[in-house]
C-alpha positions as CSV (number, residue, x, y, z in Angstrom):
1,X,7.1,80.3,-12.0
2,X,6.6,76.7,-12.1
3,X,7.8,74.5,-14.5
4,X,5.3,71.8,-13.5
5,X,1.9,70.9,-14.8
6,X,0.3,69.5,-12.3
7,X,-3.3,67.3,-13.2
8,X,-6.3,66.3,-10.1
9,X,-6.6,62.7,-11.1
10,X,-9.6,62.9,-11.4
11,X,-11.1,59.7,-12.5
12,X,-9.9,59.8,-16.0
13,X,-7.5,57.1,-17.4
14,X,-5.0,59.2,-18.7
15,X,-4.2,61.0,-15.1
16,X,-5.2,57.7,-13.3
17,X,-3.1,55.4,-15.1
18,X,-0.3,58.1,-15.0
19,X,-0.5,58.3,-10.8
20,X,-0.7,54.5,-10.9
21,X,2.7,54.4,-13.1
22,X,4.6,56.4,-10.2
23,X,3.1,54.8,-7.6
24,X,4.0,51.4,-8.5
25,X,7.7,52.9,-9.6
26,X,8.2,54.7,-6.3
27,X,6.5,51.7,-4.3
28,X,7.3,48.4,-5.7
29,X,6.5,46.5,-2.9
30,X,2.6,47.7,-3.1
31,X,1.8,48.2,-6.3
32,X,-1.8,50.0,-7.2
33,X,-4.7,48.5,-9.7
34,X,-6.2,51.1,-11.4
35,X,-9.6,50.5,-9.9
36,X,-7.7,50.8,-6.8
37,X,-6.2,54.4,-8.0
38,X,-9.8,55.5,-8.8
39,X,-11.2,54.3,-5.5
40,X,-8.2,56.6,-3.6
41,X,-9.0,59.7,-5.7
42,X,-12.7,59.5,-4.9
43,X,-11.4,60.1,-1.2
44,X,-8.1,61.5,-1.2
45,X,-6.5,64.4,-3.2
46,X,-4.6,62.9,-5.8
47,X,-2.7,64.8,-8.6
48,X,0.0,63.7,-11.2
49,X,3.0,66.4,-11.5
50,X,4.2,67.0,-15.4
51,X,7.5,69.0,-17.0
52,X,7.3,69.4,-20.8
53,X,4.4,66.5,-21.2
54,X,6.4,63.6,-19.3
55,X,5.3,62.4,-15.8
56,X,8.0,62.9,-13.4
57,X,5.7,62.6,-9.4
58,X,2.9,61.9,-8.2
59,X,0.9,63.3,-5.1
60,X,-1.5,61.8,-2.4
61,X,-3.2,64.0,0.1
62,X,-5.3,61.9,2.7
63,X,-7.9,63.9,4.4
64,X,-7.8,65.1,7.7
65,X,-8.9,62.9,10.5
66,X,-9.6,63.3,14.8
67,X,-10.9,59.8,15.6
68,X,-14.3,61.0,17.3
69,X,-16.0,64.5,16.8
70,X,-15.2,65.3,20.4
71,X,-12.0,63.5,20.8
72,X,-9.0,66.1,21.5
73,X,-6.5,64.6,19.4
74,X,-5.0,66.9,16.5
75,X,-6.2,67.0,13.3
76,X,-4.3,65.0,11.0
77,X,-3.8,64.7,7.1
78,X,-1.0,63.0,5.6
79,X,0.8,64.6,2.5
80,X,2.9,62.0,0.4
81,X,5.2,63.3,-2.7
82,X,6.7,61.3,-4.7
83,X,9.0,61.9,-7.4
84,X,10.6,59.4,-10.2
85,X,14.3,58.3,-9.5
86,X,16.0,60.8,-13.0
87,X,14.1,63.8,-11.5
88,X,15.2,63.8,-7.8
89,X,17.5,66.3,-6.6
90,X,16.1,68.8,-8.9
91,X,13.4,70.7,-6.5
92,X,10.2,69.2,-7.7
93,X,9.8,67.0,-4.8
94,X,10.0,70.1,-2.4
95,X,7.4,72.2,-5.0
96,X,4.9,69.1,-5.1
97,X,5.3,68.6,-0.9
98,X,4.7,72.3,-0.3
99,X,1.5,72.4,-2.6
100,X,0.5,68.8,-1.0
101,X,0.8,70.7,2.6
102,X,-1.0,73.2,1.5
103,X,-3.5,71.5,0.4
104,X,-4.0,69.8,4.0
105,X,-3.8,73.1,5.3
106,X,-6.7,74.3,3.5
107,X,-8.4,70.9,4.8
108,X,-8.3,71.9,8.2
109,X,-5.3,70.0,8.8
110,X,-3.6,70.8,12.0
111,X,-0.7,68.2,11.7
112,X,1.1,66.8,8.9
113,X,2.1,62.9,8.8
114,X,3.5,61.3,5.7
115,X,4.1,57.4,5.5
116,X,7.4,55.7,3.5
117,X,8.3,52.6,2.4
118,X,11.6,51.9,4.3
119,X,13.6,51.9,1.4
120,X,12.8,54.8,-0.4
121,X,16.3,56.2,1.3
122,X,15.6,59.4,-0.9
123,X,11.8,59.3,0.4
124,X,13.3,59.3,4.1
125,X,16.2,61.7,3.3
126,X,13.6,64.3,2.1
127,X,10.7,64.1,5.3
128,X,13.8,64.3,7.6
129,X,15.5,67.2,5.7
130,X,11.7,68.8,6.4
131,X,11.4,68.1,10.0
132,X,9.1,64.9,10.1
133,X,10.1,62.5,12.7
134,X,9.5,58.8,12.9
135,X,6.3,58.1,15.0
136,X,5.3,54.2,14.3
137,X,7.3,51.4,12.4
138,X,5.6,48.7,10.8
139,X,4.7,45.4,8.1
140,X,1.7,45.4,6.1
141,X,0.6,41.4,5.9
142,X,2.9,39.3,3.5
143,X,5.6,41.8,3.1
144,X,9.2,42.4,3.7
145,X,9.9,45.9,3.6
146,X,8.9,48.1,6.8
147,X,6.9,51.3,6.3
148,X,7.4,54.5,8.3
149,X,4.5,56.8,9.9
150,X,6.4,60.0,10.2
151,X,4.7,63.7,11.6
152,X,5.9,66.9,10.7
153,X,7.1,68.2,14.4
154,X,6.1,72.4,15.0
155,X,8.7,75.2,14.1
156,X,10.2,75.6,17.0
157,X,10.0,79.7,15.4
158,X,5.9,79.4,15.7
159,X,5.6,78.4,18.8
């Protein structure tokens, strides 16, 4: 059983200001307004991951997409975990990813991408460790730091 509480931002302060607070942690280089936050969760799955009442992660599960309604590209939803620096290493970032993936899943998701900030060496460690692969590279205007667009490649088991 799960030692998590895990909260749908759903609009509220406490939940948006909360995913904001790891966000911003997690990403310094792109920090979040709460308006911003609020605007995300009206499109994308956003939740905020507790243990015993203290925010520890924060999820982000973008829709899936296909370009056009008859274009026959995959159908793609990115799953993002993130997890504060004191609770890495502990298996929440591996409970929060699987729920985020299966919340794609349920979507209608038929590939799994993920995007991190080039620095998050933990962040990059943990898609690897799960079989993502680096598919683009890139700045967003006026910053520093690259991002990576990474895709969860097919069990080779599945196939």
């Amino acid at each position: 059983m799960s030692r998590l509480r895990i909260e749908k931002v759903d609009g509220g302060d406490a939940t948006v200001h909360d995913w904001q607070y790891v966000h911003n942690l997690v990403i310094p280089t792109h920090h979040r307004s709460l308006d911003e936050v609020r605007e995300r969760s009206r499109h994308n799955v956003l939740e905020v991951a507790y243990l015993d009442g203290t925010v520890i992660g924060c999820t982000t599960v973008r829709p899936p997409t296909s370009g056009t309604p008859t274009s026959e590209a995959p159908v793609a939803a990115t799953v993002i975990a993130r997890v504060l620096p004191d609770h890495r290493g502990q298996g929440f970032g591996g409970e929060l990813y699987e729920r985020g993936l299966a919340q794609a899943r349920e979507l209608g998701a038929e590939v799994i991408e993920t995007v991190v900030l080039a620095s998050n060496t933990d962040g990059l460690r943990f898609a690897r460790q799960r079989g993502f692969v680096e598919i683009d590279e890139y700045l967003l205007p006026g910053e520093t730091i690259p991002w990576f667009d990474l895709r969860l490649q097919p069990d080779e088991t599945t196939r």
